[in-house]
PAKEVO-947211 format. One record per residue (C-alpha): residue number from 1; x, y, z; residue in one letter. Coordinates in steps of 0.1 Angstrom, whole numbers, plus 5000, padded with zeros to 4 digits. Example, Ala and Ser with C-alpha at 12.3 -4.5 7.8 and 13.67 -1.06 7.14 Angstrom:
2
+-----+------+------+------+---------+
| num |   xx |   yy |   zz | residuo |
+-----+------+------+------+---------+
|   1 | 5123 | 4955 | 5078 |       a |
|   2 | 5137 | 4989 | 5071 |       s |
+-----+------+------+------+---------+
END
This chain:
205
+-----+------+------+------+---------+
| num |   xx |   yy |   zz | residuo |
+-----+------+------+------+---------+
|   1 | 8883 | 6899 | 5619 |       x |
|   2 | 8858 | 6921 | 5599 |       x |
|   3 | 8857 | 6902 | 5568 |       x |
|   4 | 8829 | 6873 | 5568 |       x |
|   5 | 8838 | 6836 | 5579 |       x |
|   6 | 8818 | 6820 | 5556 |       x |
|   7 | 8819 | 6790 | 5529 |       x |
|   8 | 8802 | 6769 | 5504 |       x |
|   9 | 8807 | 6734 | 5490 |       x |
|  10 | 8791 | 6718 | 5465 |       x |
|  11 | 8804 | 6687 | 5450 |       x |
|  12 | 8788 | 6654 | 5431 |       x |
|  13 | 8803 | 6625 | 5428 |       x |
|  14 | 8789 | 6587 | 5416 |       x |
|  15 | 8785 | 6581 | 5459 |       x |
|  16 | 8770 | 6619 | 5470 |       x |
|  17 | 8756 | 6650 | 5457 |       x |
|  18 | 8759 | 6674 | 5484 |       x |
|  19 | 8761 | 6714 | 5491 |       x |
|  20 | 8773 | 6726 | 5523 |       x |
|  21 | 8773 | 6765 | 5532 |       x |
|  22 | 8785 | 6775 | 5570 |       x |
|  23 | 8791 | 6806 | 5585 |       x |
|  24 | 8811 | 6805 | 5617 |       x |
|  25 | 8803 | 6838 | 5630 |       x |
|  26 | 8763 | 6827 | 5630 |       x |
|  27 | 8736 | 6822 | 5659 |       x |
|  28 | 8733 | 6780 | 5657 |       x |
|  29 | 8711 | 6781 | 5629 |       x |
|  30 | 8708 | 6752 | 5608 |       x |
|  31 | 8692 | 6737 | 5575 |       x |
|  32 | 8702 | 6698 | 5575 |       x |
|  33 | 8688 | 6671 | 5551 |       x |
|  34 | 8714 | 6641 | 5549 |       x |
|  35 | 8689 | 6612 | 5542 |       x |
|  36 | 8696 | 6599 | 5579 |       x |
|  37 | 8677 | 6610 | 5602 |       x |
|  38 | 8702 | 6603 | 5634 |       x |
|  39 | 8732 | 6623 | 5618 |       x |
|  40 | 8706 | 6653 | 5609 |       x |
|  41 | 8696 | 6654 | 5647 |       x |
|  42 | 8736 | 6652 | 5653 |       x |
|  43 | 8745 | 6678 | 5628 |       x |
|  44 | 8719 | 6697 | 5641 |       x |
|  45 | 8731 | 6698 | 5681 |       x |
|  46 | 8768 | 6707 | 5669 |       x |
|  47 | 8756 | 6736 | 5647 |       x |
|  48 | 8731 | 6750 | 5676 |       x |
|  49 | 8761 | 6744 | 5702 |       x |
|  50 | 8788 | 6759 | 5683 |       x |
|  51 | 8770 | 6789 | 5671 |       x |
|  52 | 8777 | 6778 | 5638 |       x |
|  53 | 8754 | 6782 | 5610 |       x |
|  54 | 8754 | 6751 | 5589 |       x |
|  55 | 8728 | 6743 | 5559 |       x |
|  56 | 8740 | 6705 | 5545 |       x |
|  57 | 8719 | 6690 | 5521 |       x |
|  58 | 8729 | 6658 | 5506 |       x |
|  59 | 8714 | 6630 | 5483 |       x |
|  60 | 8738 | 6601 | 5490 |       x |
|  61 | 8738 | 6560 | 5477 |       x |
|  62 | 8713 | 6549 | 5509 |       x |
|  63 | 8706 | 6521 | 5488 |       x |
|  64 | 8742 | 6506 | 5490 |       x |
|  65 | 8748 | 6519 | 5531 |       x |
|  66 | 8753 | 6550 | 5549 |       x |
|  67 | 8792 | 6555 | 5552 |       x |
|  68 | 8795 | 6577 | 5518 |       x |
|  69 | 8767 | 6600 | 5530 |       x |
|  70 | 8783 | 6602 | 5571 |       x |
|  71 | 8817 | 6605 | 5556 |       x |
|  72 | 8811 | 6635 | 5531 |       x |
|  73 | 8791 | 6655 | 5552 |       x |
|  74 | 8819 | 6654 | 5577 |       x |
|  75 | 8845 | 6659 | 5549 |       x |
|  76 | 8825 | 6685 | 5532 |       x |
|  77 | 8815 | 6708 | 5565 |       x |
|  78 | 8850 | 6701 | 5575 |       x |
|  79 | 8865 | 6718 | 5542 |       x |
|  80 | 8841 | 6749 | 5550 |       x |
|  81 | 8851 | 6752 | 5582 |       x |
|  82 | 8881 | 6753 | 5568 |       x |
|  83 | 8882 | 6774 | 5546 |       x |
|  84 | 8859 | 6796 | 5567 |       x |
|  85 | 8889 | 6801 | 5590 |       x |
|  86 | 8912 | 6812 | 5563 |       x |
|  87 | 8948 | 6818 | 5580 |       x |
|  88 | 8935 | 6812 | 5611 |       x |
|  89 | 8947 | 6845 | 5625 |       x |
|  90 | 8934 | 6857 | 5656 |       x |
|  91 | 8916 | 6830 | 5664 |       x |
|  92 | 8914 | 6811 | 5696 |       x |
|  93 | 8928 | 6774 | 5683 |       x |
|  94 | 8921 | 6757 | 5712 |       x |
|  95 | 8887 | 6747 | 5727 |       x |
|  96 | 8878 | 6718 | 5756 |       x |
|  97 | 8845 | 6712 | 5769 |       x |
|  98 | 8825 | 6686 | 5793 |       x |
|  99 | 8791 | 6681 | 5782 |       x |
| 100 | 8769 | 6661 | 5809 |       x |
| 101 | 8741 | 6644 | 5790 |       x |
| 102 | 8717 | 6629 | 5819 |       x |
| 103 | 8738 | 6600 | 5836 |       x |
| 104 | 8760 | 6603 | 5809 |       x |
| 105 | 8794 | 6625 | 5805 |       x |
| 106 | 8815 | 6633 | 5776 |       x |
| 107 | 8849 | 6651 | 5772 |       x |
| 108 | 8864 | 6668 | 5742 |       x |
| 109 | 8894 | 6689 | 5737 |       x |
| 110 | 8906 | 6699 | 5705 |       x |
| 111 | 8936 | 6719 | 5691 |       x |
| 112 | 8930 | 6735 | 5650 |       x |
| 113 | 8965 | 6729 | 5647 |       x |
| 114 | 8965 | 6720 | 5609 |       x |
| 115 | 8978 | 6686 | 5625 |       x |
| 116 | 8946 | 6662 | 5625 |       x |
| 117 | 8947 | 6634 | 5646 |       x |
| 118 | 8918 | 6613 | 5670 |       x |
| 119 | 8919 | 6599 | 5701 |       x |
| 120 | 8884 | 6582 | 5705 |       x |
| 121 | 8873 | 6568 | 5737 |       x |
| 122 | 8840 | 6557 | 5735 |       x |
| 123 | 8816 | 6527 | 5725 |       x |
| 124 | 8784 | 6516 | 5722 |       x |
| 125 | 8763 | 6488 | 5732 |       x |
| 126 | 8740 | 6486 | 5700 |       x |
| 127 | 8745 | 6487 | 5665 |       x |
| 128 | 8721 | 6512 | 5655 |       x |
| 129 | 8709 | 6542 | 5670 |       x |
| 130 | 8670 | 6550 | 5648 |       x |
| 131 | 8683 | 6537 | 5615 |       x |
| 132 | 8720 | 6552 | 5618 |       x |
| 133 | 8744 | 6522 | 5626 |       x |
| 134 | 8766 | 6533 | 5656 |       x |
| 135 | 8804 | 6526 | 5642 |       x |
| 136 | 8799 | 6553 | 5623 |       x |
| 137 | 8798 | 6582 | 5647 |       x |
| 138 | 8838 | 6572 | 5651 |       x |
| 139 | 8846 | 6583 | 5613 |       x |
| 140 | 8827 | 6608 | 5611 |       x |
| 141 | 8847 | 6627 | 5634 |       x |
| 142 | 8881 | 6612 | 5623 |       x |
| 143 | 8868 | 6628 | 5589 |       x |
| 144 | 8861 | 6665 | 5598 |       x |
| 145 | 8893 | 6662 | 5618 |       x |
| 146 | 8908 | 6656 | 5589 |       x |
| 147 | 8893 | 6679 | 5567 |       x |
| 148 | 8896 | 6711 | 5589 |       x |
| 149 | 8930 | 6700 | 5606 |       x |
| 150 | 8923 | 6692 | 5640 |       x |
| 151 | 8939 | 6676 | 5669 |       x |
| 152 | 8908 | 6660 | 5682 |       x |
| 153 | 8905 | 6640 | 5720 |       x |
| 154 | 8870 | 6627 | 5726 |       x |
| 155 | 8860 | 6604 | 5752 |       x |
| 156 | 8830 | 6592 | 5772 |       x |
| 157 | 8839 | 6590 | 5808 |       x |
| 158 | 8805 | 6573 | 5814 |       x |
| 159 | 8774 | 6565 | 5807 |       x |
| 160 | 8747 | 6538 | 5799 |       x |
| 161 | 8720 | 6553 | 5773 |       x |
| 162 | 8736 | 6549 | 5739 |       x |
| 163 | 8715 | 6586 | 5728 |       x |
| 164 | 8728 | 6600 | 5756 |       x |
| 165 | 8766 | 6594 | 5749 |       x |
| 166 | 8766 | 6602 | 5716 |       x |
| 167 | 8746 | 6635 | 5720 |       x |
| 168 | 8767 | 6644 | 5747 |       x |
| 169 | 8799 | 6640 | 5725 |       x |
| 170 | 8784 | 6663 | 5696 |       x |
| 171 | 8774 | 6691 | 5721 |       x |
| 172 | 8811 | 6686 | 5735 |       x |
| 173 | 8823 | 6687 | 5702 |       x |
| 174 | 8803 | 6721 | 5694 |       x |
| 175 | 8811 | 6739 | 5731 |       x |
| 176 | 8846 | 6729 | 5723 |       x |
| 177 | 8846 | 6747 | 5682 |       x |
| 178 | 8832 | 6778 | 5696 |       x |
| 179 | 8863 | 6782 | 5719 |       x |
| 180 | 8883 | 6778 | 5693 |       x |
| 181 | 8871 | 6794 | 5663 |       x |
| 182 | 8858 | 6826 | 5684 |       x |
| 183 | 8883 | 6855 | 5680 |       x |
| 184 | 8906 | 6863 | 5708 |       x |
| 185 | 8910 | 6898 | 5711 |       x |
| 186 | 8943 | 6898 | 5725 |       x |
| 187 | 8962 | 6885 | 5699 |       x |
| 188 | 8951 | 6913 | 5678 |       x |
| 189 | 8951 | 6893 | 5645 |       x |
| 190 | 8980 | 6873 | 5653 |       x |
| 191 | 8983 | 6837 | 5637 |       x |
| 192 | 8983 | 6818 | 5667 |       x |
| 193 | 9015 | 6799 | 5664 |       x |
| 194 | 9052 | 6806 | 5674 |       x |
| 195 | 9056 | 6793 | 5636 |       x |
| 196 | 9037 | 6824 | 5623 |       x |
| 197 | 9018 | 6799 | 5600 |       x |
| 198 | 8992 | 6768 | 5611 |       x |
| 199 | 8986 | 6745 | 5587 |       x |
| 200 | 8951 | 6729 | 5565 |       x |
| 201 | 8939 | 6699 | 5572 |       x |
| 202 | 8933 | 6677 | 5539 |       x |
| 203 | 8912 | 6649 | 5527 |       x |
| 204 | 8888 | 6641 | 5498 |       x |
| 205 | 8869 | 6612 | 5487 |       x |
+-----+------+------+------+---------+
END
């Protein structure tokens, strides 16, 4: 796996103008500018967690709410993850992780399975964590599952401090990525699938 894992997005539409640029072979550095300040801090923890390198800069429609702006950066880091990972050879496809976050503790397991699908298992006890309303933590993650193609299982076993779950699901989320994007040696470039071929996740908007 030579070749370099890397992508770039950029796309404007009447909701977003946005440019993404990742590199999943990086050291968790990050250049994140979304308008919000809560999903930069989020954004922030998965790309330090998952060794990814992530720069997403968006100007989004703040005026009218924040789901265009939560849902494109997902859809748009999703499609460069994506593409990032070409044919998926090689890589390790699965990746599970439990991320403690004080008294909190979250659980994530995924599968890049070109199949995306989300089990999530976790709420909230107020509507808005700084300025970033809470319900939207949910699509945001059904969105880059969809985009990249992932089977995704998130779930907050416990916790009382509505930071802390949250935080603890991104750094799950991240732990979890880096398993499954890294390389396995061992299959020697093999496309991880008794099908010989995984498929792409899918969604615009």
């Amino acid at each position: 796996m030579a070749t370099a894992r890397t992508a770039r997005i950029s796309r404007k539409t009447h909701e977003t103008d946005i440019q993404v640029e990742i590199n999943l072979d990086g050291t968790g550095a990050y250049d994140v500018s979304t308008g919000i300040g809560f999903l930069d801090h989020m954004i922030e923890q998965f790309s330090r967690h998952s060794l990814i390198d992530i720069t997403c800069k968006i100007v989004g429609d703040l005026h009218v709410d924040q789901h265009h702006t939560t849902e494109d950066s997902a859809i748009a880091i999703g499609q460069c993850i994506s593409e990032a990972l070409g044919d998926k050879a090689g890589i390790g496809r699965y990746g599970q992780a439990y991320s403690p976050m004080d008294e909190a503790l979250a659980r994530v397991a995924l599968d890049i399975s070109g199949r995306p699908w989300l089990v999530w298992k976790a709420s909230f006890t107020q509507p808005r964590l700084g300025e970033m309303d809470t319900e939207l933590f949910e699509h945001w993650f059904q969105s880059i599952a969809q985009a990249v193609g992932i089977t995704l299982h998130i779930e907050c076993l416990y916790g009382q401090n509505n930071h802390h779950i949250i935080e603890g699901i991104y750094k799950g989320f991240a732990r979890a990525m880096r398993q499954a994007v890294e390389p396995d040696l061992r299959k020697g470039g093999a496309i991880p699938s008794t099908k010989g071929i995984l498929g792409k996740g899918g969604l615009d908007g």
